[in-house]
N, C-alpha and C positions, 0 to 999 in steps of 0.2 A: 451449546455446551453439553447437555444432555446424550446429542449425538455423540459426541468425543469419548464421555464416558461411556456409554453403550456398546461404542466399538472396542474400548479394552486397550486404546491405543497410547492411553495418556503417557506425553513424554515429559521431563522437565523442558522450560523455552530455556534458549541460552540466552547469551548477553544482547544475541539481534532480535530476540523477541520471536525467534523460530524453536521450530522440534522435527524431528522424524517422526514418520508412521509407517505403517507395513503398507498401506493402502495410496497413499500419493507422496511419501519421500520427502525429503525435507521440506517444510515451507513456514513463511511468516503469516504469524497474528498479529504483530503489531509492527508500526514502526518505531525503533527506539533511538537513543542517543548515538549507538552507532553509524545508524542510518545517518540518521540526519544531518551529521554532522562531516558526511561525504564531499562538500561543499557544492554550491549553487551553478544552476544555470541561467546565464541570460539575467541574473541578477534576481531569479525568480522564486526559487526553491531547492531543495538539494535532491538532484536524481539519483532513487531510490531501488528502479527496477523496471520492467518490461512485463505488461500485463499480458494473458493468455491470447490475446486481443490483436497483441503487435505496438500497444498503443503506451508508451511511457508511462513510469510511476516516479511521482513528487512526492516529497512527506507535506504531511500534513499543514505544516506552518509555512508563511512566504521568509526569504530572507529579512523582512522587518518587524517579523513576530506575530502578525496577525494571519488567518487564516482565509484564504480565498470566499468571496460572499456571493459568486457567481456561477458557484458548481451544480448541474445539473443532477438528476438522482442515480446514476451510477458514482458520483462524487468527481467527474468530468468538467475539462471550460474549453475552450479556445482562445488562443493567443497568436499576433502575426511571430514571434520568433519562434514558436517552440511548434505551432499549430495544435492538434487536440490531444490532450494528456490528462492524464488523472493525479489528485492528490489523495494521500493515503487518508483514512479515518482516521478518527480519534482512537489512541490507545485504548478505552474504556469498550469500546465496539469490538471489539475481538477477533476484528478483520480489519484488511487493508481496504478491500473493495466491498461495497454492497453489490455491484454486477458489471457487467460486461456491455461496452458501447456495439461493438461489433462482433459478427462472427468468429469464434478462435479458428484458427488453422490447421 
């Protein structure tokens, strides 16, 4: 947060939990009810987005309300329908991702 202020860039988020900045253009900090509510894949999650990575973005909750307990420390799992994808952080984390499984492109 520090940084955001620092740079001058502070924008209101809208209703998806994004803002603009002069520096990387629009982007989300959170996932919110917009997102989520995209509806599920594979009965899993609701896809949410495309990380820098190539690698899918899920929100955070599964479709039965509880949150995956096998994510790895970029917030990553593996599954046979969907293969490896990410689910977003918690709102309160003020990002979607903590990092990146693979190289971006």
């Amino acid at each position: 947060m520090d940084d955001i202020l620092a740079a001058h860039t502070i924008a209101p988020f809208d209703d998806c939990g994004g803002h603009v900045n002069t520096h990387v253009g629009y982007h989300y900090h959170a996932a919110t009810d917009y997102l989520t509510d995209a509806g599920s894949e594979a009965d899993h999650a609701a896809h949410i987005g495309i990380a820098m990575d190539g690698y899918g973005i899920f929100s955070h909750f599964l479709t039965d309300g509880s949150a995956p307990d096998d994510l790895e420390k970029c917030g990553g799992h593996e599954n046979e329908s969907l293969g490896y994808h990410y689910h977003a952080r918690a709102v309160e984390s003020n990002a979607i991702l903590s990092c990146l499984h693979a190289e971006t492109g």
